[in-house]
DRENDONU-446044 format. One record per residue (C-alpha): residue number from 0; residue in one letter; chain; x negated, y, z negated. Coordinates in nm, 2 decimals. Example, Ala and Ser with C-alpha at 12.3 -4.5 7.8 and 13.67 -1.06 7.14 Angstrom:
REM DRENDONU-446044
@n = 0&res = A&chain = A&X = -1.23&Y = -0.45&Z = -0.78;
@n = 1&res = S&chain = A&X = -1.37&Y = -0.11&Z = -0.71;
***
This chain:
REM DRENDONU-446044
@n = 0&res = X&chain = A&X = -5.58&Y = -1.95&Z = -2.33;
@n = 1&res = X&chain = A&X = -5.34&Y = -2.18&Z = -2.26;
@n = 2&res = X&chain = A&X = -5.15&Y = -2.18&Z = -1.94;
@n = 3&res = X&chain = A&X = -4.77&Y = -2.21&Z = -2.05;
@n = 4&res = X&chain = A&X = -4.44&Y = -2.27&Z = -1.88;
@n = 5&res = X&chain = A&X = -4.10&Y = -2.18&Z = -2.10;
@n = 6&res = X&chain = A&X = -3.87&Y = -2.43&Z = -1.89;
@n = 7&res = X&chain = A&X = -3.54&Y = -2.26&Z = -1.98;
@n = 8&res = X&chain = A&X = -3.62&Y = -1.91&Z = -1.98;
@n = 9&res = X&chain = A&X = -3.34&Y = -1.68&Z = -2.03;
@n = 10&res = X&chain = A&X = -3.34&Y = -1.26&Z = -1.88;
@n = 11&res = X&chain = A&X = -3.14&Y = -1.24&Z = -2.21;
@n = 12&res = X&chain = A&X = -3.34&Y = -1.07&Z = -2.52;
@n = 13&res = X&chain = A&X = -3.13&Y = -1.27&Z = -2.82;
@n = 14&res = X&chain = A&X = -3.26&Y = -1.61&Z = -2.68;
@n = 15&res = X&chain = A&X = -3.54&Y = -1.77&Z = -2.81;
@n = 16&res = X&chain = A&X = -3.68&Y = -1.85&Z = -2.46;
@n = 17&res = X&chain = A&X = -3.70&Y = -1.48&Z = -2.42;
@n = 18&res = X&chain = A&X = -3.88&Y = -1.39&Z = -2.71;
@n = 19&res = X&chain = A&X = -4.13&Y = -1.74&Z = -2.67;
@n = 20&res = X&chain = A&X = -4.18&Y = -1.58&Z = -2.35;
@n = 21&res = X&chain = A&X = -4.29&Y = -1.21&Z = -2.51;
@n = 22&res = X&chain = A&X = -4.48&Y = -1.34&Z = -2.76;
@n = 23&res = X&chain = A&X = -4.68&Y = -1.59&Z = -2.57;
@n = 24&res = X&chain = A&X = -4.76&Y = -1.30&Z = -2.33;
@n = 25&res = X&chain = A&X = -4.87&Y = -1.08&Z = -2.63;
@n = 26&res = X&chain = A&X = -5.09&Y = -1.34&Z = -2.73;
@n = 27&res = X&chain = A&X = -5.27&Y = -1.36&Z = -2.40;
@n = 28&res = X&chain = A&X = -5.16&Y = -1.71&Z = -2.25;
@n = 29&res = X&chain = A&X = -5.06&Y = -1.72&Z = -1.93;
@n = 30&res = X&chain = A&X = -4.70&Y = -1.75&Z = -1.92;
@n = 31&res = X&chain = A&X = -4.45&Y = -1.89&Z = -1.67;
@n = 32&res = X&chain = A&X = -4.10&Y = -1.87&Z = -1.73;
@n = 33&res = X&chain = A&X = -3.88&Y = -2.07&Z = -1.54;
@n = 34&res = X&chain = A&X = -3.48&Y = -2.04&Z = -1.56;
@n = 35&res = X&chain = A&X = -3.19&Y = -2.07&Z = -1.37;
@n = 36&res = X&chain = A&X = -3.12&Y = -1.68&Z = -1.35;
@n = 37&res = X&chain = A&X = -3.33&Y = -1.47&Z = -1.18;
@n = 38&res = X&chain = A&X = -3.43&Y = -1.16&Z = -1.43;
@n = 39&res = X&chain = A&X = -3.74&Y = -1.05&Z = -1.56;
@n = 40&res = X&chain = A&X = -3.90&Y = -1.06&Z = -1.94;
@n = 41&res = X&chain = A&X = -4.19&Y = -0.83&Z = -2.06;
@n = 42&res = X&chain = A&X = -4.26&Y = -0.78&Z = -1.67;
@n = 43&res = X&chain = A&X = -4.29&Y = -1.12&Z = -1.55;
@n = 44&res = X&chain = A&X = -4.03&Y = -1.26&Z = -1.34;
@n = 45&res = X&chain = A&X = -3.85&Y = -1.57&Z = -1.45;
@n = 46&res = X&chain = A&X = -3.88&Y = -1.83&Z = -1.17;
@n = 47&res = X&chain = A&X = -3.60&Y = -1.98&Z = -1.00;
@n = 48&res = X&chain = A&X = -3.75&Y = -2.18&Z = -0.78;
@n = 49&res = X&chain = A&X = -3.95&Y = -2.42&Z = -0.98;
@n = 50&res = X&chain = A&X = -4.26&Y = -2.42&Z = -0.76;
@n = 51&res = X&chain = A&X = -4.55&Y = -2.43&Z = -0.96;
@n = 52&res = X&chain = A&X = -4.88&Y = -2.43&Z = -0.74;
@n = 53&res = X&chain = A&X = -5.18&Y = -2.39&Z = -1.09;
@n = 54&res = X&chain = A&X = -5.28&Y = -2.57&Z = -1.36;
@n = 55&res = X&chain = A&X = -5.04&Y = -2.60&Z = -1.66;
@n = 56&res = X&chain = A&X = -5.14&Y = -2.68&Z = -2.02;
@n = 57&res = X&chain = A&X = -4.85&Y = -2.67&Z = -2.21;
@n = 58&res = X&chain = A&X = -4.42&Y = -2.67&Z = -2.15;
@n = 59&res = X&chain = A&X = -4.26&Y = -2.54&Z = -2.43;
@n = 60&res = X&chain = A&X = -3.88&Y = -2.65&Z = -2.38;
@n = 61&res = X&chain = A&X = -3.53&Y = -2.44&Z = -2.46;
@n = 62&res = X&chain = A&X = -3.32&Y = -2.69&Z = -2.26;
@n = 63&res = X&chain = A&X = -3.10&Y = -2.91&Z = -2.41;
@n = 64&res = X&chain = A&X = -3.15&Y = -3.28&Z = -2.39;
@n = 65&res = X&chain = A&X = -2.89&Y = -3.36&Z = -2.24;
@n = 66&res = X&chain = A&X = -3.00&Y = -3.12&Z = -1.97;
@n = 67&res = X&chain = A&X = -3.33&Y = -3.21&Z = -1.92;
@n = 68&res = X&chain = A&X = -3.31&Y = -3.54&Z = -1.69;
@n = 69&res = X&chain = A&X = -3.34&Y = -3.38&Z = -1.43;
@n = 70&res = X&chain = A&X = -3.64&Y = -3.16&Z = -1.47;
@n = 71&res = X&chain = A&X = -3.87&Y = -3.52&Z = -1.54;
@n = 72&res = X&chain = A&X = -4.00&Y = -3.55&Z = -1.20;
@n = 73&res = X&chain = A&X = -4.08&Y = -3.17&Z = -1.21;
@n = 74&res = X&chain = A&X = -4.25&Y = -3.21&Z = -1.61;
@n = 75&res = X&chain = A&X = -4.45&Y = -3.49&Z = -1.50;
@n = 76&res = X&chain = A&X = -4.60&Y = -3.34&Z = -1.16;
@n = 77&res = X&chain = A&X = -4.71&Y = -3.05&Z = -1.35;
@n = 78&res = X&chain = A&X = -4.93&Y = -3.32&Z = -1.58;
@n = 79&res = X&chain = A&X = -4.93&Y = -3.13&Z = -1.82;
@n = 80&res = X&chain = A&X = -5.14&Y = -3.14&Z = -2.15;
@n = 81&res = X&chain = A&X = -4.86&Y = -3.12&Z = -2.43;
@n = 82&res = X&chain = A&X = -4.48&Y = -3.07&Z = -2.44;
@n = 83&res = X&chain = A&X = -4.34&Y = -2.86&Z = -2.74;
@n = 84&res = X&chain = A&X = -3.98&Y = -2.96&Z = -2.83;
@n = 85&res = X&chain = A&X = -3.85&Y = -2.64&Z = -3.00;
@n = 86&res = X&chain = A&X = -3.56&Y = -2.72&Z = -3.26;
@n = 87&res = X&chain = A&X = -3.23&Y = -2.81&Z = -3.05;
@n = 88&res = X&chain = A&X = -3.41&Y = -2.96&Z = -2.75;
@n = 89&res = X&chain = A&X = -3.57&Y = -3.27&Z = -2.94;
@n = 90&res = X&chain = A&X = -3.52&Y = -3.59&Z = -2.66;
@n = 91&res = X&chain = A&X = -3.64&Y = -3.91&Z = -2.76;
@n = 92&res = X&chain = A&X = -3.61&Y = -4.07&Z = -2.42;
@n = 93&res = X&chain = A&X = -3.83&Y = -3.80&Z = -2.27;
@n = 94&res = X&chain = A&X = -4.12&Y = -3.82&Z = -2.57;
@n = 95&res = X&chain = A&X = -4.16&Y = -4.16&Z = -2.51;
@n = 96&res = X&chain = A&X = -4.24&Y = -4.11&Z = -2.17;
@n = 97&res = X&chain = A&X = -4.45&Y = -3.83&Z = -2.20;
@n = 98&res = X&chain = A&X = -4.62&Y = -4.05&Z = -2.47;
@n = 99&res = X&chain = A&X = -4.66&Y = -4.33&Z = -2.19;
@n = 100&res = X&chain = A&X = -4.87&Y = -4.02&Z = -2.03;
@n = 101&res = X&chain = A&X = -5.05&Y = -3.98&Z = -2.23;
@n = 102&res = X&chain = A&X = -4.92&Y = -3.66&Z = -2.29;
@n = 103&res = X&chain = A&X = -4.94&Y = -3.46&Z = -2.66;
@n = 104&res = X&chain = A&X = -4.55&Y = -3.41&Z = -2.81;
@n = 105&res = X&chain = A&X = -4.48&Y = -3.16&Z = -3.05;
@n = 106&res = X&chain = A&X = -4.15&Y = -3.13&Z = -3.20;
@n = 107&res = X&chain = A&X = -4.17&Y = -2.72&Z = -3.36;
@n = 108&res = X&chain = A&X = -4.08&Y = -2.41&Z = -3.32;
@n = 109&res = X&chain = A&X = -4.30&Y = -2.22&Z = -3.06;
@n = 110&res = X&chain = A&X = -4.23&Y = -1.86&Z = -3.24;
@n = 111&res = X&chain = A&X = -4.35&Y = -2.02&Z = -3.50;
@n = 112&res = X&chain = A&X = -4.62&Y = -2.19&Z = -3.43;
@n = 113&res = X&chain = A&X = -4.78&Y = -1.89&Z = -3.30;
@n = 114&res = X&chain = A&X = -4.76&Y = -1.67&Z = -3.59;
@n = 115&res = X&chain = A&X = -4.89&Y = -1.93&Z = -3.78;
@n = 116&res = X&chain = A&X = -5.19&Y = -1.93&Z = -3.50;
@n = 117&res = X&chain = A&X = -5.17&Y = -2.32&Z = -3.48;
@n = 118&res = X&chain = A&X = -5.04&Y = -2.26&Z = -3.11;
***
């Protein structure tokens, strides 16, 4: 399966980050949730301090783009394989980037691109 970050990860169960976060677990991947609030979802704990020591395939994001400048650095020292840009978070400036990197962009919904099983 495909080892996953959800950069933006939320302890609350109406966000979408939350329920990425369940479903991806239920699926089998290995999911990392990262956040700014420390809280826990399905029992895995959301990180708070971005320190990510394993291979990562994918980072499905629930940050806004005007929030996500400063997580770059972080996105690209985790090399990951694709970056999934679910509906609010779309950032041009980022994609191109990622796309200089060779790295796969996906502009979808997560939740729904697993029940479709074309995760």
């Amino acid at each position: 399966m495909k080892p996953t970050i959800v950069l933006g990860a939320s302890p609350n169960p109406s966000r979408y980050s939350y329920k990425a976060v369940k479903l991806l677990s239920s699926y089998g991947h290995r999911t990392i949730p990262l956040g700014i609030r420390k809280g826990e979802i399905n029992g895995l704990e959301i990180l708070t301090d971005w320190k990510i020591n394993e291979e990562v395939h994918t980072i499905t994001m629930y940050i806004r783009a005007d929030s996500q400048v400063q997580y770059y650095d972080f996105i690209f020292s985790l090399n990951p394989k694709r970056i999934i840009f679910n509906p609010g978070t779309e950032n041009d400036e980022l994609a191109i980037l990622a796309n200089e990197k060779n790295i796969k962009v996906i502009k979808n919904c997560t939740l729904v691109m697993l029940n479709q099983a074309i995760y």
